[in-house]
C-alpha positions as CSV (number, residue, x, y, z in Angstrom):
1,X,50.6,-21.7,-33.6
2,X,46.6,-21.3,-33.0
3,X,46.3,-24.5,-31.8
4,X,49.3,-24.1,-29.3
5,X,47.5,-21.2,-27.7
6,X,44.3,-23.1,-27.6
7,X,46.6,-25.8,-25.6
8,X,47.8,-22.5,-23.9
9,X,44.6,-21.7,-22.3
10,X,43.6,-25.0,-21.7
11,X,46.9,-25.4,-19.5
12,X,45.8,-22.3,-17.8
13,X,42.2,-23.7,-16.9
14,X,44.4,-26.8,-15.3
15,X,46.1,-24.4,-13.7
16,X,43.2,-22.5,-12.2
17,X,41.5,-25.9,-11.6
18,X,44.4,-27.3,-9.7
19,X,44.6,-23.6,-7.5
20,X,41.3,-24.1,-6.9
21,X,41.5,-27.6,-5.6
22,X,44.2,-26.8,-3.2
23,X,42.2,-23.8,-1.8
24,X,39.6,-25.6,-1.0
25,X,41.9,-28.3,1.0
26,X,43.4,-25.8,2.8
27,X,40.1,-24.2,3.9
28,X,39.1,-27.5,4.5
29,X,42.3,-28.6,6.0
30,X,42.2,-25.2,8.3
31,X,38.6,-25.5,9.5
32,X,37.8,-29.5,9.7
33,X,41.3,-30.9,10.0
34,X,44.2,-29.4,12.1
35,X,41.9,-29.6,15.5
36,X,44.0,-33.2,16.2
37,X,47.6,-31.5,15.7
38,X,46.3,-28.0,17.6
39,X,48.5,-28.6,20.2
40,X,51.9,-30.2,20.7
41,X,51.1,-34.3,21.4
42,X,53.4,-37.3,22.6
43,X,53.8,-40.2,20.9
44,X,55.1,-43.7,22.2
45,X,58.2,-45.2,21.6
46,X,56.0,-47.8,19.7
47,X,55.2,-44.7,16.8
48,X,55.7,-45.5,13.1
49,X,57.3,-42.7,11.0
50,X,57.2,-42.8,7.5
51,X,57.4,-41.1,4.0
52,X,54.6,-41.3,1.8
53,X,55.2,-41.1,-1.4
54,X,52.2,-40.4,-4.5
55,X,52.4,-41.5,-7.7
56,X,51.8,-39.0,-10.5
57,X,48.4,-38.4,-11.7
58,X,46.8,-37.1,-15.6
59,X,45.9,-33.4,-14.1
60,X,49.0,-30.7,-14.6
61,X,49.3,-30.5,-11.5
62,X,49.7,-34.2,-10.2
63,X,52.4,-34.6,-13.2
64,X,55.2,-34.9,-10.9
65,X,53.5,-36.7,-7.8
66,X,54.0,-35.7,-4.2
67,X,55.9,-36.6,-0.9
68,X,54.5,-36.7,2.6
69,X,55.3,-37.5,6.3
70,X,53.1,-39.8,8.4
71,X,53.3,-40.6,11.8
72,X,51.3,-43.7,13.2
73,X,50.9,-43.8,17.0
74,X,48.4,-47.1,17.4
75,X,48.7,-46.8,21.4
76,X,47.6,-42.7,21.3
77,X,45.2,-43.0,18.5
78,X,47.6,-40.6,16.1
79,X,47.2,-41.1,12.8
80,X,48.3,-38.1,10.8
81,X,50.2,-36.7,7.4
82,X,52.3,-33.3,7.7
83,X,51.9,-32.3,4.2
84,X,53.9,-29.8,2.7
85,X,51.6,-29.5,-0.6
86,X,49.2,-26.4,1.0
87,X,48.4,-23.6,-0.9
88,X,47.1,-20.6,0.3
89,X,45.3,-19.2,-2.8
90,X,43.5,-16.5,-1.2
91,X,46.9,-14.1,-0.9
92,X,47.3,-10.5,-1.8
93,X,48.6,-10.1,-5.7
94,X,48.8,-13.9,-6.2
95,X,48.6,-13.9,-10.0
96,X,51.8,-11.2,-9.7
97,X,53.6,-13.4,-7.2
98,X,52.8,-16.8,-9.1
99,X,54.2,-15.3,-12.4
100,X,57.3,-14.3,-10.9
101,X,58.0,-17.5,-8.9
102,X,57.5,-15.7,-5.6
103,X,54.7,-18.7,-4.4
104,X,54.1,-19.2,-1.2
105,X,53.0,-23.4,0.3
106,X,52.6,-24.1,3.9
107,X,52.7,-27.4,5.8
108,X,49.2,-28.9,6.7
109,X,48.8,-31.7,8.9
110,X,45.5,-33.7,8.7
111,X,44.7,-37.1,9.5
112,X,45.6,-39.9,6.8
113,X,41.9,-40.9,6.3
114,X,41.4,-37.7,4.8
115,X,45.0,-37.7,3.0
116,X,44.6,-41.1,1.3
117,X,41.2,-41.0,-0.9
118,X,42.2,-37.5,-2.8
119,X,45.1,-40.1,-4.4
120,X,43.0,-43.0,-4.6
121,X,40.0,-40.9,-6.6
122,X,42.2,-39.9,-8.7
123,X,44.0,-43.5,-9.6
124,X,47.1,-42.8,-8.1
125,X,49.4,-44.9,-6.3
126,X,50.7,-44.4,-2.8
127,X,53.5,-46.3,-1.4
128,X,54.8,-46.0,2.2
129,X,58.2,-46.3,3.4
130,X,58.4,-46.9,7.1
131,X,61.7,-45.3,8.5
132,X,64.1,-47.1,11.0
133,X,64.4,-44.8,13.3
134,X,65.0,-44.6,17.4
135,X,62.3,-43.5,19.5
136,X,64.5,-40.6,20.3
137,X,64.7,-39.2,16.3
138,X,61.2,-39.9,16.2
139,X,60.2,-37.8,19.0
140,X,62.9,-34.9,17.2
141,X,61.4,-35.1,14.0
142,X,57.9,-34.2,15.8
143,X,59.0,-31.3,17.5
144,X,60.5,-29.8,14.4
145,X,57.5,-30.6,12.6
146,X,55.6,-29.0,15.4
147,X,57.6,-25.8,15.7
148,X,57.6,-25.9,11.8
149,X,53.7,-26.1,11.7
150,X,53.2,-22.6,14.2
151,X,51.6,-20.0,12.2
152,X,54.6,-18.0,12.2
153,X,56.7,-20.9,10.3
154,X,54.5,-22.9,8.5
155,X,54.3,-20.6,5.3
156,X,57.5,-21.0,2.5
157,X,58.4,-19.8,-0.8
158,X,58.1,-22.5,-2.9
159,X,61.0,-23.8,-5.4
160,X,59.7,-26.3,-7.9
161,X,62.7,-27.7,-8.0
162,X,65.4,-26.2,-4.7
163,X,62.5,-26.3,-1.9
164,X,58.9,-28.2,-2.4
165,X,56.8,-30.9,-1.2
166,X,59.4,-33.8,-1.6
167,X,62.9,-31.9,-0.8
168,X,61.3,-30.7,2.9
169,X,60.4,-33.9,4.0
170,X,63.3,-35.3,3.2
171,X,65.6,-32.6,4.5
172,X,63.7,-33.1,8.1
173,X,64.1,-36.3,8.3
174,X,67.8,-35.9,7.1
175,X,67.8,-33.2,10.0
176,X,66.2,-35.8,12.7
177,X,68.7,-38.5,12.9
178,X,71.7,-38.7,14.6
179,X,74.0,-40.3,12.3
180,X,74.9,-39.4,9.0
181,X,72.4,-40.3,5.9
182,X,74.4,-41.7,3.2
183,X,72.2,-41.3,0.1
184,X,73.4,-43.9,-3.0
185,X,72.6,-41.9,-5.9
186,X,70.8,-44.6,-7.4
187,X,68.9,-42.5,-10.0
188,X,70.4,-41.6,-13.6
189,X,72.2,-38.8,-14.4
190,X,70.0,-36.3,-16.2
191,X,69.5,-32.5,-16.7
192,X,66.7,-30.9,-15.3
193,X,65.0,-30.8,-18.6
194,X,65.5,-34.6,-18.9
195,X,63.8,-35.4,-15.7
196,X,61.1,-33.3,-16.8
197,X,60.4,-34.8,-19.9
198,X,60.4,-37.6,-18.4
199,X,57.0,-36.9,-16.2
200,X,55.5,-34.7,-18.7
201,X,57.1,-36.2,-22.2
202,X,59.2,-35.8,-25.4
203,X,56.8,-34.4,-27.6
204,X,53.4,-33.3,-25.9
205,X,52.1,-29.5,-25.8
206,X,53.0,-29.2,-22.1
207,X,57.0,-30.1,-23.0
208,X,56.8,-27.8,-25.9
209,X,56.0,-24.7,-23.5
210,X,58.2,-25.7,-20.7
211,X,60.9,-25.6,-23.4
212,X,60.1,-22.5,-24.3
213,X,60.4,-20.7,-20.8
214,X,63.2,-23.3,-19.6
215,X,66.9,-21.5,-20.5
216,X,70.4,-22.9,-20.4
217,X,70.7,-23.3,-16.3
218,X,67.7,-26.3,-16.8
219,X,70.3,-28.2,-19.3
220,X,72.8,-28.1,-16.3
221,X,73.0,-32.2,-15.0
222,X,71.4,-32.2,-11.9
223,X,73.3,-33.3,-8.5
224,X,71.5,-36.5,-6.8
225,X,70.6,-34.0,-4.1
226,X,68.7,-32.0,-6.6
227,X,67.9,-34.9,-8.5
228,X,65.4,-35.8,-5.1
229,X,63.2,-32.8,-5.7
230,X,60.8,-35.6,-7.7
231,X,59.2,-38.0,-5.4
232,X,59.5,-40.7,-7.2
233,X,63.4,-40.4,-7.2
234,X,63.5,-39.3,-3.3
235,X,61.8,-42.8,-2.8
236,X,64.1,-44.5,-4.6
237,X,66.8,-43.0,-3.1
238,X,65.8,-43.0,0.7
239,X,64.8,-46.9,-0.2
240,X,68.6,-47.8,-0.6
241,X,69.8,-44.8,1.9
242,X,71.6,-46.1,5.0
243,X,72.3,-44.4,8.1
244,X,76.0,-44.2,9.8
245,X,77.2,-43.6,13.1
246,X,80.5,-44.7,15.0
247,X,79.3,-47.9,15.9
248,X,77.3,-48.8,13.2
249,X,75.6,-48.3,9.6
250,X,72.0,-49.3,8.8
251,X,69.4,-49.0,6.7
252,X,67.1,-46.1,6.6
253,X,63.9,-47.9,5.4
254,X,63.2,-50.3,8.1
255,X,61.7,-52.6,5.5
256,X,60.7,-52.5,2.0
257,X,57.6,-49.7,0.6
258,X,53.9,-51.3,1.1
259,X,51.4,-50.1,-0.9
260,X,49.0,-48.2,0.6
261,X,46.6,-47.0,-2.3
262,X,47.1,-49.1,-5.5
263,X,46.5,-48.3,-9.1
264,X,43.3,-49.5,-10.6
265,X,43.8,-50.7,-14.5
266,X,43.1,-48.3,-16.8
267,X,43.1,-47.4,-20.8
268,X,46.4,-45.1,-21.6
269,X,45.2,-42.3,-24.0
270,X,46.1,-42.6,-27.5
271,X,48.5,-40.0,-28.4
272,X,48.1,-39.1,-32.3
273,X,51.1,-37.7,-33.9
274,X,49.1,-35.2,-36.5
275,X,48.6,-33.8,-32.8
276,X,51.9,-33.5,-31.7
277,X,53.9,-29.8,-32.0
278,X,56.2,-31.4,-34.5
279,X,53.3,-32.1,-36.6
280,X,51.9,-28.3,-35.9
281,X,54.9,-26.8,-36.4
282,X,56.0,-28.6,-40.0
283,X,52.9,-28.2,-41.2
284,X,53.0,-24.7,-40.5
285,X,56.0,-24.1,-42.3
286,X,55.1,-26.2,-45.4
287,X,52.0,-23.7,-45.5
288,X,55.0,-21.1,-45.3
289,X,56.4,-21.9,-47.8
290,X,53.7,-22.0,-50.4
291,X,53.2,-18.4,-49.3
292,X,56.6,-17.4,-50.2
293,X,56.2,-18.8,-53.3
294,X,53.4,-17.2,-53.9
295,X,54.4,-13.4,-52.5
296,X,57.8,-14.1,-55.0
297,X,55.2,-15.1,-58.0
298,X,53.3,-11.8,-57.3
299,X,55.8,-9.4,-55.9
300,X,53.8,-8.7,-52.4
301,X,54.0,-9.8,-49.1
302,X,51.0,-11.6,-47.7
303,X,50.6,-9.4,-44.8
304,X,47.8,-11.6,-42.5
305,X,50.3,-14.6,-42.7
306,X,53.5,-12.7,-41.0
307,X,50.9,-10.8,-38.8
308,X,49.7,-13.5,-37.4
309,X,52.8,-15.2,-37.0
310,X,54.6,-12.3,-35.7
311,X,52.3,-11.7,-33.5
312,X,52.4,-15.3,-31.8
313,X,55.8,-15.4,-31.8
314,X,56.2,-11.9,-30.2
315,X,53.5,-13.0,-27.1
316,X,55.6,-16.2,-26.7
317,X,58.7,-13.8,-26.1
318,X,57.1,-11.1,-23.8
319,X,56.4,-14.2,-21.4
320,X,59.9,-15.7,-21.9
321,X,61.1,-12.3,-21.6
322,X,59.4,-11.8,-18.3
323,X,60.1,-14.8,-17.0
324,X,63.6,-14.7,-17.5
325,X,64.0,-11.3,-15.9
326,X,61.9,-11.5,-13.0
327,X,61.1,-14.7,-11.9
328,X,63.3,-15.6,-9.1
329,X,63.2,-19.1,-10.7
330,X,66.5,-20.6,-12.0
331,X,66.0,-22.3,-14.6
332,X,64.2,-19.7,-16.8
333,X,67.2,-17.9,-16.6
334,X,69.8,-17.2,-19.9
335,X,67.1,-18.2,-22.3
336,X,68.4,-18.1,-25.9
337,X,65.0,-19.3,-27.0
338,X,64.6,-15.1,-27.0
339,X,67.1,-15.4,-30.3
340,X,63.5,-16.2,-32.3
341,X,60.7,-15.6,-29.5
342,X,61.3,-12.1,-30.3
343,X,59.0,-9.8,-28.2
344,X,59.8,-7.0,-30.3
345,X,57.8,-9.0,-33.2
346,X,54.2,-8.6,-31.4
347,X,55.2,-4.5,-32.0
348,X,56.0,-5.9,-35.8
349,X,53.0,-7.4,-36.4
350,X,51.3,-4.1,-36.0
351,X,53.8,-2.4,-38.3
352,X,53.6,-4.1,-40.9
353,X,50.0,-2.5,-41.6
354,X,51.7,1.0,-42.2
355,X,53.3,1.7,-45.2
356,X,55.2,4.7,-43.3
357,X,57.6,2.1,-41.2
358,X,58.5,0.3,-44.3
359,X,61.9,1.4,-43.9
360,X,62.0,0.8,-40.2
361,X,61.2,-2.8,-40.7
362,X,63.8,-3.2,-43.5
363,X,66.4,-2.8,-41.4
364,X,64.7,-4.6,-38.1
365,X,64.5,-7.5,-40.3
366,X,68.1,-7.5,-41.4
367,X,68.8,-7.6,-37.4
368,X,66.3,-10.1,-36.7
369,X,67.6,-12.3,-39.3
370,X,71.0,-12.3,-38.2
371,X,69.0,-13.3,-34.4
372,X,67.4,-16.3,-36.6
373,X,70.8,-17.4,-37.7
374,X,72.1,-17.6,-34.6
375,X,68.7,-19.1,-33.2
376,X,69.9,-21.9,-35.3
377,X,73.1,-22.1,-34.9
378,X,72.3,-22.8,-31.1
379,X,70.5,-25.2,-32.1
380,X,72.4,-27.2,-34.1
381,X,75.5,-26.7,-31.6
382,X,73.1,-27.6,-28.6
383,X,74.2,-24.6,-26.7
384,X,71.1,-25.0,-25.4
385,X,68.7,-27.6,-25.8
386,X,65.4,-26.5,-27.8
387,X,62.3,-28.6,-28.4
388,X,62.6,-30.6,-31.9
389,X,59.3,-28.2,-32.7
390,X,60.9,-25.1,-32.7
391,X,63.2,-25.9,-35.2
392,X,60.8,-25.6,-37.8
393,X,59.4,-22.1,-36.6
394,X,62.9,-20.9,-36.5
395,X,63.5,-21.8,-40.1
396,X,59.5,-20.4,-41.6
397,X,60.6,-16.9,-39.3
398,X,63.8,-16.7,-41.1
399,X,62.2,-17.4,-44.7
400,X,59.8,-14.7,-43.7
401,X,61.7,-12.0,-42.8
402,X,64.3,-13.1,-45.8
403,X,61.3,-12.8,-48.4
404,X,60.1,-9.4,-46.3
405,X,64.3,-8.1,-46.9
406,X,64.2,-8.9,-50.5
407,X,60.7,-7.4,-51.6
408,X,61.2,-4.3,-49.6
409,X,64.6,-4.0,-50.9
410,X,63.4,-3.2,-54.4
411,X,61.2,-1.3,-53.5
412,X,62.9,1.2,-50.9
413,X,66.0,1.7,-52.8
414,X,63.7,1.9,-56.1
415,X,61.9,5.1,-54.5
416,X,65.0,6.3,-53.8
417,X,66.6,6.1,-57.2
C-alpha cells in the first residue's frame, strides 16, 4: 500500500508534467503558430485531406495516442493540422474542474512541421490516411473547421471517452460528406475496461488505480461507435469505412495509411513481477496474517498495522467516493469498489487510538465486515470487474476487522459482566 501511493504521486508528477507540456503548446501554438489559419483561406480542388493518426507513447499521457486532421494544399502553400488535443492550463479553479471531469480542450491549428517532431522525439509513430473526398466535402470540412476554430467555438468539455481528440475528427469528417459513412466494426468487442487495459496493461500500477475509480458502467461492452474514441481503433475503422450514395459506394481512404513518422528500435522495459500490485498486495496480506497470529498469541491488536492500513484504504475511498459523486464522468459511476475502499476507514484509523470509541468501532466493524463479504461476493460473481490485486486487500481487511470483533468482544461484554 506504501508503495502504491509512492506510484500515486509519481502518476501525479506525469500528470503535472503532461499539463505542463500542453500549456506551453498552446502558448506556443497561440503566439507562433495560428498567424497562417488567422483568417478564413481557399484551398484548390487539388487539396489533400487527411487523418493523422499517433501512435501511443511511454508518458501517461501519450498512453492512448492521438488523432488529427491535415489539410495539404501544395498549389496555396497550406500545410496545416487542426488539432483537437489543446489545453488551456491556465483556467480559473482547474485542479477543481479536472477532478470532477469538467475539462475543457480546444482545437489548435498549426502547421505540420511543427506538429510532426513532438511525435517523432518522442518515438512515436504517425501514420496518415488520405481521405477520398470531392473537392466540394473538402472545401465543407474547412469551413466547419474554420467556424469551429473562432474563439467563441473552439473551447469543449472534454470526454475521455464520449468527446476527445479522436471522436471530433472523426465526427467532422463523418459530418462533411454527402453520402452516408458506413463504418465495418472491424475492432473486437470489449468493455471499456478491456480497451483500457489493453493501452495501459493487465497488471501495472496505472491499471490498478484506474480499477479502482472505474465502476460498473466501464464493464458495459462498448458500441463500435464508442469503441472509436482510441485512435488506433478509429484508424482501423475509417481504413475499411466506405462511403454510400444513390449512385455509388466507395472507399473512404483513398489509399492505404503511409507513414509519416516511423518508430525507431528500441529496448522494451523489463517489467519484474515482485513489482507488480499482485505481488504488493499478497505480500501484504501474508504480513497480515502473521500479525493476526501474533495479536491472537497475545490478546492485543497491533494498532500501527490497521492504522496504517485503514488509513490507506479510507484515502483510496474518499477519492472513489468523490469521483463517483461528482465527476460528470460515466464510468466512475456505481462503483462497488466503495464495498472495501471504505472512506469511513480514514475516520477509523484515528479511532482506534482512543480507548473511549472501543464500543463504537465494535459495532462499525460488524457493519463493515458484512461490506467485506459482500466486497467479495462481487467479486467472485463479477458483478463488477475488480483488479486481481484487490482481492487480496479485501480478504487482509476482512481478517482485520474479524480479529478487531473477536478481541473487543471479550473485552466489552467482559466489562460489562
Amino acid at each position: 500500500m506504501v508503495f502504491s501511493t509512492i506510484k500515486l504521486l509519481l502518476l501525479c508528477y506525469h500528470i503535472f508534467h503532461f499539463l505542463m507540456k500542453k500549456t506551453f503548446l498552446s502558448i506556443f501554438a497561440i503566439l507562433f503558430l495560428t498567424n497562417s489559419f488567422a483568417q478564413p483561406f481557399s484551398i484548390s480542388d487539388s487539396a489533400i485531406v487527411s487523418l493523422i493518426t499517433c501512435s501511443p507513447g511511454k508518458e501517461v499521457y501519450a498512453k492512448f495516442g492521438h488523432t488529427a486532421i491535415r489539410v495539404k494544399d501544395a498549389q496555396n502553400g497550406i500545410d496545416l493540422v487542426f488539432n483537437y488535443g489543446i489545453f488551456n492550463f491556465d483556467t480559473d479553479g482547474f485542479y477543481y474542474k479536472f477532478m470532477k471531469g469538467e475539462t475543457d480542450y480546444q482545437l489548435g491549428v498549426y502547421e505540420t512541421n511543427y506538429f510532426l517532431p513532438e511525435y517523432a522525439a518522442r518515438n512515436s509513430m504517425v501514420w496518415e490516411q488520405p481521405l477520398n473526398m470531392t473537392p466540394d466535402e473538402r472545401k465543407s470540412l474547412i469551413r466547419m473547421l474554420e467556424e469551429n476554430y473562432k474563439p467563441e467555438n473552439r473551447v469543449y468539455r472534454y470526454n475521455f471517452i464520449f468527446d476527445n481528440c479522436s471522436t471530433r475528427p472523426r465526427d467532422k469528417i463523418v459530418e462533411a460528406m454527402r453520402g452516408r459513412v458506413r463504418f465495418s466494426a472491424t475492432a473486437e468487442s470489449k468493455t471499456f475496461r478491456q480497451w483500457v487495459a489493453q493501452y495501459v496493461g493487465n497488471d501495472t500500477w496505472l491499471k490498478f488505480g484506474i480499477d479502482l475509480i472505474f465502476g460498473l458502467e466501464a464493464d458495459r461492452m462498448a458500441t463500435g461507435s464508442e469503441s472509436m474514441f482510441l485512435p488506433e481503433v478509429l484508424m482501423g475503422e475509417i481504413q475499411d469505412a466506405t462511403v454510400v450514395t444513390p449512385k455509388s459506394t466507395y472507399r473512404l481512404v483513398s489509399n492505404e495509411k503511409k507513414i509519416l513518422v516511423d518508430k525507431l528500435p528500441e529496448n522494451e522495459e523489463e517489467s519484474y513481477w515482485f513489482f507488480k500490485p499482485a505481488f504488493f498486495s499478497i505480500l501484504l496480506l501474508i504480513v497480515g496474517v502473521l500479525i493476526t497470529i501474533y495479536d491472537v498469541y497475545r490478546k492485543r491488536i497491533y494498532k500501527p498495522f490497521d492504522s496504517a492500513l485503514l488509513a490507506l484504504t479510507g484515502i483510496g475511498g474518499c477519492i472513489a467516493f468523490y469521483l463517483m459523486v461528482f465527476s460528470v464522468h460515466p464510468l466512475v459511476k456505481m462503483n462497488l469498489n466503495l464495498l472495501w475502499l471504505n472512506p469511513l476507514n480514514l475516520a477509523l484509523a484515528v479511532l482506534v487510538w482512543f480507548r473511549s470509541f472501543r464500543e463504537v468501532l465494535f459495532y462499525y466493524q460488524i457493519v463493515n465486515m458484512l461490506l467485506l463479504v459482500c466486497a467479495l461476493f462481487a467479486f467472485s460473481y463479477s458483478a463488477q470487474v475488480f483488479n486481481i490485486a484487490s482481492f487480496p486487500l479485501i480478504v487482509l481487511l476482512l481478517l482485520r476487522a474479524t480479529n478487531w470483533f473477536a478481541i473487543m468482544k471479550r473485552r466489552i461484554f467482559r466489562r460489562r459482566d
